[in-house]
TIDOTOR-132006 format. One record per residue (C-alpha): residue number from 1; residue in one letter; x, y, z. Coordinates in steps of 0.001 Angstrom, whole numbers, plus 524288, in hexadecimal, padded with zeros to 5 digits. Layout:
<nodes>
 pos code     X     Y     Z
 NUM    a     X     Y     Z
...
</nodes>
This chain:
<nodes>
 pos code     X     Y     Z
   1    x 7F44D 824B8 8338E
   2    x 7E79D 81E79 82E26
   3    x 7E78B 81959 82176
   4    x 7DE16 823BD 81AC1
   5    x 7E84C 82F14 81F8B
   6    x 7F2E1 8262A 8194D
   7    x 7EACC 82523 80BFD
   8    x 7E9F7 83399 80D30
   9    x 7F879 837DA 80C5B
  10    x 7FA5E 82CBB 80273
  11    x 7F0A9 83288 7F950
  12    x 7F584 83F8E 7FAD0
  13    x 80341 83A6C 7F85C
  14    x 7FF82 831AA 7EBA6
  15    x 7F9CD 83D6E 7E7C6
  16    x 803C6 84883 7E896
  17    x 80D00 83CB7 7E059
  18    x 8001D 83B2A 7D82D
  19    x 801E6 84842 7D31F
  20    x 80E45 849C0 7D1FD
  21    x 80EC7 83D88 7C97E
  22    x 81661 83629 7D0FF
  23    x 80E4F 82A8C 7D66C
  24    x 8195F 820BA 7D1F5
  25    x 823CA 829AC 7D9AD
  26    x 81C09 82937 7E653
  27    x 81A33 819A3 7E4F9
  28    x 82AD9 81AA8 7E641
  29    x 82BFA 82208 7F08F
  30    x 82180 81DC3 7FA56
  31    x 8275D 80F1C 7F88B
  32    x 834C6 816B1 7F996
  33    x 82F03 81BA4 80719
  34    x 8281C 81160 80B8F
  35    x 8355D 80918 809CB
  36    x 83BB9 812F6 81125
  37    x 832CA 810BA 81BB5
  38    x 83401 80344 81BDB
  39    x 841C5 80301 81D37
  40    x 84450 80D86 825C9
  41    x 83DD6 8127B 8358D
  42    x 837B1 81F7F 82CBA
  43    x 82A83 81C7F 83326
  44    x 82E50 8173F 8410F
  45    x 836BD 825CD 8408A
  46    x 82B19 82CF6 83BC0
  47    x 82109 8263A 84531
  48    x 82A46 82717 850F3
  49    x 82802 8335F 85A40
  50    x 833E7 833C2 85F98
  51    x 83A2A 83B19 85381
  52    x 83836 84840 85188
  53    x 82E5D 84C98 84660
  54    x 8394E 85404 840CF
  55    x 840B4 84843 83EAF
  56    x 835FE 84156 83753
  57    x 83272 84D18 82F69
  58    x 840DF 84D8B 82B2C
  59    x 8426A 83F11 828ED
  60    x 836EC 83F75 820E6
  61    x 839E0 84BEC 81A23
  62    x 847BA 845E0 81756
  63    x 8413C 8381A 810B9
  64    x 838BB 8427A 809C3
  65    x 84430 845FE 8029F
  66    x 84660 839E2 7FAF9
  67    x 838B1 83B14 7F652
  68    x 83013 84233 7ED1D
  69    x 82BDF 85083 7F023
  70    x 81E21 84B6D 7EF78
  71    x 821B5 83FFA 7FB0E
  72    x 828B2 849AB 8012E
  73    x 81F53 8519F 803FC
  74    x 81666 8476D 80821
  75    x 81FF0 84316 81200
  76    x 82003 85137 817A4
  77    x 81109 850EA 81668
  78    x 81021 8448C 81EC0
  79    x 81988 84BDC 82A02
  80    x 811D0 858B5 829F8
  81    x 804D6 851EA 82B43
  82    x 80A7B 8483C 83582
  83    x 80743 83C71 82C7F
  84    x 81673 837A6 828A9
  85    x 8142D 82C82 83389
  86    x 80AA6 8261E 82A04
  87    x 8137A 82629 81F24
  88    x 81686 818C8 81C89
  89    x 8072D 8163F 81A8F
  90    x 805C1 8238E 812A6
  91    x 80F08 81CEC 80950
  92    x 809BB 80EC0 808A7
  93    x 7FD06 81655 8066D
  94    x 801DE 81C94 7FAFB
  95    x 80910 80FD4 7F4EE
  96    x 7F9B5 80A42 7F576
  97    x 7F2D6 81663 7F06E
  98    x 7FED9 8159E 7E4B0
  99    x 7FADC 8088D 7E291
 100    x 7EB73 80BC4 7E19A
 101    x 7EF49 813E0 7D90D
 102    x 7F7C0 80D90 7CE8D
 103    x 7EE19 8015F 7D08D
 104    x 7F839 7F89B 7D86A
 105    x 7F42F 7EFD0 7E46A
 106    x 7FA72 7E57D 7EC1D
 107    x 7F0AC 7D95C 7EAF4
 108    x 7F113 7CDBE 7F4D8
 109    x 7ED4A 7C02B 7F0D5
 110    x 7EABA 7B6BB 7F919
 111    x 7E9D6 7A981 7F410
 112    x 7E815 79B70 7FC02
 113    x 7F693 79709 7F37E
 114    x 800F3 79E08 7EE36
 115    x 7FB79 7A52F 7DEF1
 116    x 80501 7A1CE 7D329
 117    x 80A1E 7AD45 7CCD8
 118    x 7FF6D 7ABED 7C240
 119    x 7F5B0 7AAC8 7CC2F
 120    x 7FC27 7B73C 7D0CA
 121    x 7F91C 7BE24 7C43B
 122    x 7EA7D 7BBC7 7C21C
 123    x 7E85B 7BF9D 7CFA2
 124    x 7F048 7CC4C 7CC61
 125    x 7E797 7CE78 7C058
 126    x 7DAEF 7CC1F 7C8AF
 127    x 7DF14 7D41B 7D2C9
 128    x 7E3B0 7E072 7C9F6
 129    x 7D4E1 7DDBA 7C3D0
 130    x 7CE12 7DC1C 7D0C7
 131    x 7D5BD 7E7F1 7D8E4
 132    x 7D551 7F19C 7CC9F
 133    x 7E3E5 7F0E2 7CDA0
 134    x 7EE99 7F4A4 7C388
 135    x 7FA0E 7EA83 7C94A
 136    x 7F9BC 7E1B2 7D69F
 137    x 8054D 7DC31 7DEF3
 138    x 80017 7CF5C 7E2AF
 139    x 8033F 7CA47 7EFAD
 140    x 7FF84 7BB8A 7EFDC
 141    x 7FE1A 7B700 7FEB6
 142    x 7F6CC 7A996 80301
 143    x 7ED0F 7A54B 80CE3
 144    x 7E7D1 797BD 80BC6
 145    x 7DC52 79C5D 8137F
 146    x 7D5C2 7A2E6 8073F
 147    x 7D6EA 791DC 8012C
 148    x 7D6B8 7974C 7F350
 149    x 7D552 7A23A 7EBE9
 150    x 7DABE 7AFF0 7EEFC
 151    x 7D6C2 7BCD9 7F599
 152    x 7DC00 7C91E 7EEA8
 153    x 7DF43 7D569 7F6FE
 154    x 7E361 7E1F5 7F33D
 155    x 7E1FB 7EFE1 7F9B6
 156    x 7D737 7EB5C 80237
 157    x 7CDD6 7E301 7F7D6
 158    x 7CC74 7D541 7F8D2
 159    x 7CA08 7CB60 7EF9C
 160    x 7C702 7BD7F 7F4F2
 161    x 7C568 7B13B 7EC18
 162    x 7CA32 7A89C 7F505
 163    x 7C3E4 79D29 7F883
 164    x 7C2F1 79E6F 80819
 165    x 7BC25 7ABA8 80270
 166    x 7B2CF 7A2AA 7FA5E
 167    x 7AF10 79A2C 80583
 168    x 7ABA1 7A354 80EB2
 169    x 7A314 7A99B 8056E
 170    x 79E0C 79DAB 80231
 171    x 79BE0 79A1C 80F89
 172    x 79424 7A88B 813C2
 173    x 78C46 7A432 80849
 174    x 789BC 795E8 80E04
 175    x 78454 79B95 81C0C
</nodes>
């Protein structure tokens, strides 16, 4: 399923929790589902043709159970409209949109050496300021190539002070 289908159902599904109040409730139970998928075959059954439609439809129903009405019914939405095959990345969908929406992001630094925990913290300030962010989970990974600095990336945006970044603009600016 492309990715703007997938954004699709996990707006609509964000929203029906949205007004029900229950944003925090929906965070639970799509990591509750998505664990379930990790750990189990759920989506090599549900993508494999050999199995009858019935037996997905019940198997999903069944899980259904243990939810929410509200995810529930989603679950039986996603069968009726032939969609329940994209359900793992309906759900990661909706674990980013959730995010977006309480102001949470995943931010990678990449530094040239290992950042002390310190370090760790102003960049966590700066990049809260610089991403419009209410709280970051900083993932600190290295690549000597960058020679200094660091290059912050979050949800797509790049920010590069690094000093291989410096040269090579230096260097356009030379020629």
């Amino acid at each position: 399923m492309s990715l703007i289908v997938s954004n699709r159902y996990s707006k609509a599904l964000l929203e029906a929790f949205a007004d029900a109040g229950k944003i925090d409730e929906l965070t639970e139970e799509v990591e509750a589902l998505i664990e379930i998928i990790d750990q189990t075959n759920l989506m090599t059954f549900i993508l494999d043709n050999s199995y009858a439609q019935s037996k997905k439809e019940a198997l999903i129903n069944s899980l259904g159970e243990n939810f929410s009405k509200e995810l529930a019914n989603f679950l039986k939405l996603l069968i009726v409209n032939k969609r329940i095959s994209s359900l793992e990345e309906i759900l990661k969908q909706t674990l980013l949109k959730i995010d977006d929406l309480k102001g949470i992001a995943e931010v990678e630094v990449i530094s040239a050496v290992p950042l002390t925990s310190g370090q760790l913290e102003k960049v966590r300030a700066i990049a809260i300021k610089k991403f419009n962010l209410k709280d970051v989970e900083i993932v600190n990974s290295l690549d000597q190539k960058i020679i200094g600095g660091m290059v912050l990336k979050s949800r797509g945006k790049i920010i590069d002070s690094s000093i291989k970044a410096q040269l090579l603009k230096l260097t356009q600016e030379i020629m």
